[in-house]
C-alpha positions as CSV (number, residue, x, y, z in Angstrom):
1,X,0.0,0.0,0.0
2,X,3.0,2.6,0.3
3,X,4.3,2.2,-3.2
4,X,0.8,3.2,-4.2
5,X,0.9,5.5,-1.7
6,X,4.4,6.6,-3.2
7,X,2.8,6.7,-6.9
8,X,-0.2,8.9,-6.4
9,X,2.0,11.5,-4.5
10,X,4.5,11.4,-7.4
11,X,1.8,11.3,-10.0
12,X,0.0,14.1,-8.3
13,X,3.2,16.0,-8.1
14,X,4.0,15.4,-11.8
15,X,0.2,16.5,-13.7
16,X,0.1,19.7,-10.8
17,X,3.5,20.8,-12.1
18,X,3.0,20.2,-15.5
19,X,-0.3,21.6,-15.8
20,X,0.7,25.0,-13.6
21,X,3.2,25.6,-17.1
22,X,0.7,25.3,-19.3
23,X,-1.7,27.7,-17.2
24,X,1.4,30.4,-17.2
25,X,2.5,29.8,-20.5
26,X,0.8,28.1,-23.2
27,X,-2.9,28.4,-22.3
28,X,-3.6,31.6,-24.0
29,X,-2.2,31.1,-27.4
30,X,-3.9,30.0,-30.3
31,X,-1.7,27.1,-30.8
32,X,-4.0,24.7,-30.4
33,X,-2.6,21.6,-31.6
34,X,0.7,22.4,-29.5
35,X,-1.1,22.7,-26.4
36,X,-2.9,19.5,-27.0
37,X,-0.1,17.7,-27.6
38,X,1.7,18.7,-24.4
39,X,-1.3,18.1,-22.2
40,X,-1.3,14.2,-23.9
41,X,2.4,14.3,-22.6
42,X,1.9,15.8,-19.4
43,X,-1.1,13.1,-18.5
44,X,1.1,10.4,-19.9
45,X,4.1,11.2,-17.9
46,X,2.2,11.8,-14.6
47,X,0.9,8.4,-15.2
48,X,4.2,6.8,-16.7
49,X,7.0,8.9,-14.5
50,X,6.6,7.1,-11.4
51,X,7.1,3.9,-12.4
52,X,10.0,4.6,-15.0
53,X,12.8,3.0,-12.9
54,X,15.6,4.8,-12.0
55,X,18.9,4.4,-10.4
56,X,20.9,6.9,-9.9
57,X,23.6,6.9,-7.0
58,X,26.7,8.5,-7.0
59,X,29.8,6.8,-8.1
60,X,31.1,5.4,-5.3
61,X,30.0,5.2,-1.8
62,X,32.7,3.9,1.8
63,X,30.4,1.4,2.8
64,X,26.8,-0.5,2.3
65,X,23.6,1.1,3.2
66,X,21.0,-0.6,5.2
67,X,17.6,-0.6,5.6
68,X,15.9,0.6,8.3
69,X,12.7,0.2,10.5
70,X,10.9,2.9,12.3
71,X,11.1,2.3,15.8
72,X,8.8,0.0,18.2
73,X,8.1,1.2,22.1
74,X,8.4,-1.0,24.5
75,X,7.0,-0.4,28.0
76,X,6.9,-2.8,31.1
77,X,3.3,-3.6,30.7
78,X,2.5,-3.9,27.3
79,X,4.7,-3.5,23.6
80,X,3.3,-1.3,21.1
81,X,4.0,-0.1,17.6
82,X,4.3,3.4,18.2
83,X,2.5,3.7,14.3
84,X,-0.2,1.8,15.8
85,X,-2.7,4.9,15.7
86,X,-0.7,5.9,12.2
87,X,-1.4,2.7,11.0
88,X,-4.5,3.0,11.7
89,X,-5.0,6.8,9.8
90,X,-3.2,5.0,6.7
91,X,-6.2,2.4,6.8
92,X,-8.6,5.0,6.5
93,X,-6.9,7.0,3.4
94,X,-6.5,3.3,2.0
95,X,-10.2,2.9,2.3
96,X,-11.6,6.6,1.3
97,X,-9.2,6.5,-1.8
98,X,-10.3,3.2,-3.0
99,X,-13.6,3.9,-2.6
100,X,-13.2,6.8,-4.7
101,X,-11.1,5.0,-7.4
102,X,-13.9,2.6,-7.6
103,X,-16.9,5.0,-7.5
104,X,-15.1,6.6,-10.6
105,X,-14.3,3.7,-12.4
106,X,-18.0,2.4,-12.3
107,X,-18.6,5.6,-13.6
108,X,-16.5,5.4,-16.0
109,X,-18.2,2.0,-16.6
110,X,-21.4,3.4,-17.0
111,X,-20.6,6.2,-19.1
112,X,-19.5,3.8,-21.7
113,X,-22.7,1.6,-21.3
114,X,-24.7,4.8,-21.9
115,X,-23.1,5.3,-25.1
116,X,-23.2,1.3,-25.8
117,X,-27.4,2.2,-25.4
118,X,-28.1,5.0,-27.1
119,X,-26.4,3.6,-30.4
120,X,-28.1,0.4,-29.8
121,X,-31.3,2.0,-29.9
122,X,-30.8,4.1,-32.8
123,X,-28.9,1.9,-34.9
124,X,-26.3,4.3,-37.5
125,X,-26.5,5.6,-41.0
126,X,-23.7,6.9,-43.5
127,X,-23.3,10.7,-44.3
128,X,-20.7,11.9,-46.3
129,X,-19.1,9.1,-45.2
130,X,-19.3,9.6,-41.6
131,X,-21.1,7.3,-39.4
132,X,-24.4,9.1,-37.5
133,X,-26.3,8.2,-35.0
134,X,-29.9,10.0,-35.3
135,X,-30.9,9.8,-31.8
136,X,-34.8,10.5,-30.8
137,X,-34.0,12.3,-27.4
138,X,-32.7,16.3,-26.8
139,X,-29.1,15.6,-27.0
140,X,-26.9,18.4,-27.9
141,X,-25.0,17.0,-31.1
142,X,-21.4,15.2,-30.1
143,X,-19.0,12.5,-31.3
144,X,-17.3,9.7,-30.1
145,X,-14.6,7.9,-31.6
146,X,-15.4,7.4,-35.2
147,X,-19.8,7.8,-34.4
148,X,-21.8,11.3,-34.7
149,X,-24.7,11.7,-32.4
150,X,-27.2,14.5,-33.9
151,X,-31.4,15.2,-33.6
152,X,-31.8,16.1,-36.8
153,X,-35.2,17.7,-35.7
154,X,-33.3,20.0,-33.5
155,X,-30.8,21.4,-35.9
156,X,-31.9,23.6,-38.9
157,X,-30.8,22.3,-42.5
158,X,-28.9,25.4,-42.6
159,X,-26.9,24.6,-39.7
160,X,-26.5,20.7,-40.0
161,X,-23.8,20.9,-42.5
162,X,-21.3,23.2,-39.7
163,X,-22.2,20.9,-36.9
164,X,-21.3,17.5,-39.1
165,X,-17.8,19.4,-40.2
166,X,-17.3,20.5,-36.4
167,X,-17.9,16.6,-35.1
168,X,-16.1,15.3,-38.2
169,X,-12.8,17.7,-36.5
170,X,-13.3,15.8,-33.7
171,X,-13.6,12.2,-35.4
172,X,-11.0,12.8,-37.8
173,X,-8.6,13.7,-34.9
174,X,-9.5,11.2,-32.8
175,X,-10.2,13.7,-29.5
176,X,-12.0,10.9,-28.1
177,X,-8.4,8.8,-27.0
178,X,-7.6,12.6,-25.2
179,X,-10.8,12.7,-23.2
180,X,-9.8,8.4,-22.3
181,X,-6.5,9.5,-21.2
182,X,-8.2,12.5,-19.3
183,X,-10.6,9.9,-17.8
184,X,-7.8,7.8,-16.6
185,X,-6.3,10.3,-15.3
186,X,-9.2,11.3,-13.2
187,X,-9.6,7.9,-12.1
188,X,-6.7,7.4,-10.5
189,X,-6.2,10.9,-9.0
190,X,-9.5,11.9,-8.6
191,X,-9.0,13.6,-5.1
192,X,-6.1,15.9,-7.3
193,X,-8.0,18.7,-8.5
194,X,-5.1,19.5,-11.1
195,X,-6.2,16.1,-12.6
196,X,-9.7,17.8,-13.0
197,X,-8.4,20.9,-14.7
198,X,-6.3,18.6,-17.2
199,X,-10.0,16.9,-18.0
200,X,-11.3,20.6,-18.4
201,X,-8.4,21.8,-20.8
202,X,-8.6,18.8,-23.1
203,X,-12.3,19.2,-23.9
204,X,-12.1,23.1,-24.3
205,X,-8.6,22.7,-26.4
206,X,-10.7,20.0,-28.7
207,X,-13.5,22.5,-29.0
208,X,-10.6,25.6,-30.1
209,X,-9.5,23.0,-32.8
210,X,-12.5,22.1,-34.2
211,X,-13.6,25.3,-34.5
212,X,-10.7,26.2,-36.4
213,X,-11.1,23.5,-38.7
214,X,-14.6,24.5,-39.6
215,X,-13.1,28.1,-40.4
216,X,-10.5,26.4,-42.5
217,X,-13.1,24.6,-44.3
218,X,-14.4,27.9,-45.4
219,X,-17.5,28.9,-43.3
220,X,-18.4,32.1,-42.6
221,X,-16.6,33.6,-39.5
222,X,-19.7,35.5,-38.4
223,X,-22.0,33.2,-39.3
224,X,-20.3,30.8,-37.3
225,X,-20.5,32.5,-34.1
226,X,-23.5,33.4,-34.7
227,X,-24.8,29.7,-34.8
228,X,-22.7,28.8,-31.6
229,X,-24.8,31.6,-30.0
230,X,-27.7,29.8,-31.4
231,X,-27.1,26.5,-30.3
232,X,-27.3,26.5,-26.3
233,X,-29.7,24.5,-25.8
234,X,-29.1,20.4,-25.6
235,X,-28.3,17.8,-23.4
236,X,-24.5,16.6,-22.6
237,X,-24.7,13.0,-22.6
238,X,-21.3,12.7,-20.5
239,X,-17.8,13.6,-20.0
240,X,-16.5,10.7,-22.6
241,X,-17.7,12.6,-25.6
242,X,-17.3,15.8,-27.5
243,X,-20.3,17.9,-27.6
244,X,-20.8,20.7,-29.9
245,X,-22.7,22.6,-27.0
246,X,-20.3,22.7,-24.5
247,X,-20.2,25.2,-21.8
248,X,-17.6,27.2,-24.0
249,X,-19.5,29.1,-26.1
250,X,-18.0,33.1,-24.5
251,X,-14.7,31.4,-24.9
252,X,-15.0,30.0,-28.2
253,X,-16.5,32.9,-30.2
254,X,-13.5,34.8,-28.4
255,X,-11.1,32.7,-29.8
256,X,-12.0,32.5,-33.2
257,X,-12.3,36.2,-33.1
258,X,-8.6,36.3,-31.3
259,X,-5.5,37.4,-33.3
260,X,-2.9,34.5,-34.0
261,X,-0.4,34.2,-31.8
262,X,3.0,35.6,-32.4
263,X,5.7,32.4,-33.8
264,X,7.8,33.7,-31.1
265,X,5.4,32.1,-28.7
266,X,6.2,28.6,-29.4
267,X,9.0,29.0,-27.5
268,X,7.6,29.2,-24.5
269,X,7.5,25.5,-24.2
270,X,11.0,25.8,-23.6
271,X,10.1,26.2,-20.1
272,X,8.4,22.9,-19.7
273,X,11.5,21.9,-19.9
274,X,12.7,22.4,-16.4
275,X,9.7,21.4,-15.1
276,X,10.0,17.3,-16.5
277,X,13.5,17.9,-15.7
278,X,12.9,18.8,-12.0
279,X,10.5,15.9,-12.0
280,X,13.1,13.5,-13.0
281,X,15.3,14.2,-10.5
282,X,12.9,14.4,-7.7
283,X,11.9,10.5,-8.8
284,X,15.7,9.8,-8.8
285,X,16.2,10.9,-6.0
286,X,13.6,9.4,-4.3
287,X,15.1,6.0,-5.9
288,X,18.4,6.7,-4.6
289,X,17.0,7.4,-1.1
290,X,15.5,4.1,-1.4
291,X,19.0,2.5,-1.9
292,X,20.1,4.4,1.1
293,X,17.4,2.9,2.9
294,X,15.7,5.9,3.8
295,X,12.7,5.5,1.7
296,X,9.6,5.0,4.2
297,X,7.2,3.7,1.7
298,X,9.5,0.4,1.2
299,X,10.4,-0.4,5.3
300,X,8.2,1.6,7.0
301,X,7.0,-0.7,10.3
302,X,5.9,1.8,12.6
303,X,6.3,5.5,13.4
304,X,8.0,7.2,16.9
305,X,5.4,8.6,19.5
306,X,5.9,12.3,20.6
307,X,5.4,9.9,24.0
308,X,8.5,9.0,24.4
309,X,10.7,11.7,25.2
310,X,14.1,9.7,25.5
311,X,13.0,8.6,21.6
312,X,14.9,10.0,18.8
313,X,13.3,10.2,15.1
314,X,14.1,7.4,12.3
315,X,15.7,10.4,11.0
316,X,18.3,10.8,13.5
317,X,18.8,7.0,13.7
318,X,19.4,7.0,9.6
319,X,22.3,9.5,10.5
320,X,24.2,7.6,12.8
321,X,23.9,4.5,11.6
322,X,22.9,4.2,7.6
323,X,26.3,3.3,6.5
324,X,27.6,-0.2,8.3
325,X,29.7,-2.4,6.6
326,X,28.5,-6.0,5.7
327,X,29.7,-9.0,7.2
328,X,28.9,-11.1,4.4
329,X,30.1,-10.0,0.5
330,X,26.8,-11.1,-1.2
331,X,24.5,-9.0,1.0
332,X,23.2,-6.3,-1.1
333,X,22.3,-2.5,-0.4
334,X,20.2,-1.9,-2.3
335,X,17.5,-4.0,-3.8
336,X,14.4,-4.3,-6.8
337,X,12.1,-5.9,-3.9
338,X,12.3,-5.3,-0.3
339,X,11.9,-8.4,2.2
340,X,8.8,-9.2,3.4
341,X,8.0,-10.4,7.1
342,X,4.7,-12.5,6.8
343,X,2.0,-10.0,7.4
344,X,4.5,-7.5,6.0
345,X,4.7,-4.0,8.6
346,X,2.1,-4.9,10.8
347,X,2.6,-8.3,11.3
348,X,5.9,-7.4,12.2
349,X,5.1,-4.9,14.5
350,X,2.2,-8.1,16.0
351,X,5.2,-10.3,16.6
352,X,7.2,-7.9,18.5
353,X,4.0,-7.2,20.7
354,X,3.3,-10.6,21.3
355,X,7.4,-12.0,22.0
356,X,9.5,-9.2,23.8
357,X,9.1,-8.1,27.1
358,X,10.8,-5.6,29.2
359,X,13.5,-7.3,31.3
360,X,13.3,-7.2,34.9
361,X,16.3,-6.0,35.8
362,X,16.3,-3.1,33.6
363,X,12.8,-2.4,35.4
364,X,15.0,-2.5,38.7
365,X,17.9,-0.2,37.2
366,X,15.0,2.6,35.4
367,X,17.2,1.8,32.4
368,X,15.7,3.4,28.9
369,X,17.1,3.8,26.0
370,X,17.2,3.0,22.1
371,X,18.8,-1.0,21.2
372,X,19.6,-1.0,17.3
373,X,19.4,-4.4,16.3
374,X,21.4,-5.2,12.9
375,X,19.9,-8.1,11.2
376,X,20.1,-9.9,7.6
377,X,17.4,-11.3,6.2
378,X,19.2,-14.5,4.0
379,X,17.9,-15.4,0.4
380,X,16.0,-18.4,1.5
381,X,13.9,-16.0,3.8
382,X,16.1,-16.9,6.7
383,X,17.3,-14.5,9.5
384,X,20.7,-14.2,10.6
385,X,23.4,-12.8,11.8
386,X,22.0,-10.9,14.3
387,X,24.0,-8.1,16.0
388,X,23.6,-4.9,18.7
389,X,24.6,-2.1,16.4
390,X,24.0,0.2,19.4
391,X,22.7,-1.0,23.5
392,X,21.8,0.0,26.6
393,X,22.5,-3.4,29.0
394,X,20.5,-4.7,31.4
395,X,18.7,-7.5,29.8
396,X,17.4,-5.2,27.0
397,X,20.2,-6.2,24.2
398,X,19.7,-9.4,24.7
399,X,16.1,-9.5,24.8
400,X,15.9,-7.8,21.7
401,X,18.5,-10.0,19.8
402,X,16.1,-13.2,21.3
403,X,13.2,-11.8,19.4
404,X,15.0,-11.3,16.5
405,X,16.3,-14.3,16.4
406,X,12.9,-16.3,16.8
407,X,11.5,-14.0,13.4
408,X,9.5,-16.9,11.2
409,X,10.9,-17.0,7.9
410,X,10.4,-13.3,5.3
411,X,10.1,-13.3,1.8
412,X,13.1,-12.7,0.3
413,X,14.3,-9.6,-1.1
414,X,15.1,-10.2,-5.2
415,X,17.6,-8.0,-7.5
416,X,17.4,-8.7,-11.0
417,X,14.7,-11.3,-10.8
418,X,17.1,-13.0,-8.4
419,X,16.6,-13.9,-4.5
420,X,19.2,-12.0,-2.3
421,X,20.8,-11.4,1.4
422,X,19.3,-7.8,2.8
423,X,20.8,-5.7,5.8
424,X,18.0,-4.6,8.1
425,X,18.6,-2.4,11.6
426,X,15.5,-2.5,14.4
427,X,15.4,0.1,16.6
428,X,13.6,-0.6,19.6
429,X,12.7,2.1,22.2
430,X,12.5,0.6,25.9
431,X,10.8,3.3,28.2
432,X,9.3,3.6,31.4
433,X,6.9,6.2,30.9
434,X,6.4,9.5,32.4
435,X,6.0,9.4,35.5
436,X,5.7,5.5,35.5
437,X,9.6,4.4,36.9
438,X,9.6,1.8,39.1
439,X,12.1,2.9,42.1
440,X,14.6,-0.4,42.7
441,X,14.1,-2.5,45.4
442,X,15.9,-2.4,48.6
């Protein structure tokens, strides 16, 4: 769930970048075909970016990077993950976002079965050989893919022959695969309101170009507008299709009216160019932070509780201790799939609860403190080679390294479709409690 977690923040960040250049740059200009064309790549890359692998790490590094877990309180009565209520709050994004992903997919769904009906019903005829569908209901005239959808009864002769060259724009240039892409788009990032806009841009771009086309074809200019006035009255069957009614029509007659942009500002997609840059390297980044183990959507087990005041953030743990060298040469740093303990996160953070206990003695002593256990889990799922990268004595070391020790077998991490040997550090956080030491005994 974090690697989707990981894609929708890195797909959201990629269509709200792209999408702010267009709104600064390009989306006044009359270029219409240019602006459609980066919208298609600024959809497709915020879908296709995040999973486009990439590795880059600096040429050389002094020593192997591990992987490490958030930290797990313990306390003399009970062992918690300190994520447990974080957990928790993930489960509920998990469920509100799915439930939105599937509301608009059966949308989606039925959008498609609406159109599936409609041309059912009507059956199609040829017109200048374009394929129509006279419907019988108050539809405002649209397209989709290579069908027209027109109510003959509500479009005078005189106009009939504009709105069939304005649909055949959109046939011809297949705008229906934009609005698709738009849909997917929506679908998957449908709580991003940039995704939304992207939608909104496609239709009214398609609308821009089609209207050009039917000036190109040698209509009347005035006329034109005229009949766009005309026609706002009509039904929109549904986002999937491109309706010649629209809510446009004060920005349409506008642009047909508008002066052609200047040449000069095609250049201006020069600075989209920074922007997919900077997006390349934030998603490089974030894969070389993986490598480094510091990337929280692959070993995230639990959080730290503002709770615990002798607790220090995974942060500061990463610092002191990222960089440990191996005690084995095959074990790897960095890896295509991180092990899995059975149950993955919180199944991990179950068995801790259920198996280590806060020795007596450091009861006795009031001893607190962070144990960094160093762990490797082997290639047949296996672990081993359990060490104290950092202790505080009495009992808790060793306690820790016994839990450890008794972890059921994980799922192996894999590199290049290959099982491998992966470092892993625990830190657990032994604590008393505020106000909860136990004084020793006489």
């Amino acid at each position: 769930m974090n690697a989707i977690f990981s894609y929708l923040l890195e797909s959201s960040i990629s269509i709200t970048l792209m999408y702010t250049v267009y709104w600064l740059f390009l989306k006044r200009d009359t270029f219409f075909m240019m602006n459609r064309v980066y919208l298609l790549g600024a959809a497709g890359l915020s879908l296709l970016l995040p999973v486009i692998p990439f590795h880059w790490q600096p040429s050389s590094t002094a020593a192997t990077v591990i992987y490490i877990l958030d930290p797990v309180l313990i306390t003399p009565d009970k062992i918690e993950k300190a994520a447990g209520s974080h957990l928790q709050w993930l489960d509920v994004v998990a469920i509100v976002y799915i439930t939105g992903l599937v509301i608009f997919l059966l949308r989606f769904v039925v959008q498609m079965l609406q159109l599936f009906f409609i041309v059912r019903r009507n059956g199609t005829g040829r017109r200048h050989g374009m394929r129509i569908v006279y419907v019988d209901r108050g539809y405002s005239p649209f397209s989709f893919f290579n069908l027209v959808f027109i109510n003959e009864k509500n479009v005078p002769g005189e106009k009939l022959e504009s709105i069939l060259t304005h649909e055949c724009i959109h046939v011809k240039q297949r705008h229906t695969l934009d609005l698709i892409l738009a849909e997917m788009l929506i679908i998957i990032q449908w709580f991003n309101p940039f995704a939304w806009f992207t939608g909104r841009e496609f239709r009214t771009i398609h609308e821009f170009l089609a209207d050009e086309g039917v000036i190109k074809a040698g209509i009347n200019r005035s006329e034109y507008q005229q009949m766009i006035l005309d026609e706002t009255m009509g039904i929109q069957v549904n986002g999937l299709t491109n309706n010649f009614n629209v809510s446009l029509i004060k920005k349409r007659i506008l642009m047909i009216s508008k002066a052609k942009s200047g040449k000069w500002s095609r250049t201006k997609l020069i600075f989209a160019i920074p922007a997919i840059l900077a997006l390349v390297f934030l998603i490089s980044a974030r894969s070389y932070s993986s490598s480094v183990g510091q990337d929280k959507t692959t070993v995230k087990a639990s959080s730290q509780t503002a709770a615990t005041p002798q607790s220090q953030s995974a942060a500061t743990v990463n610092e002191k201790v990222k960089f440990v060298k191996p005690t084995e040469s095959k074990v790897y740093d960095s890896v295509d799939v991180i092990p899995e303990f059975p149950g993955g996160w919180a199944g991990l953070g179950q068995f801790i609860l259920k198996n280590l206990k806060y020795p007596e003695s450091a009861k006795k002593s009031q001893t607190q403190g962070k144990v960094l256990v160093s762990f490797i889990v082997w290639s047949n799922g296996s672990v081993g080679d359990v060490k104290i990268q950092q202790g505080i004595g009495h009992g808790c070391d060793e306690e820790a390294v016994r839990v450890v020790k008794m972890m059921p077998k994980w799922k192996p991490g894999e590199k290049g479709g290959k099982v491998v040997n992966v470092h892993f550090i625990l830190p657990i956080n032994f604590t008393l409690g505020e106000g909860k030491k136990e004084e020793p005994k006489k």
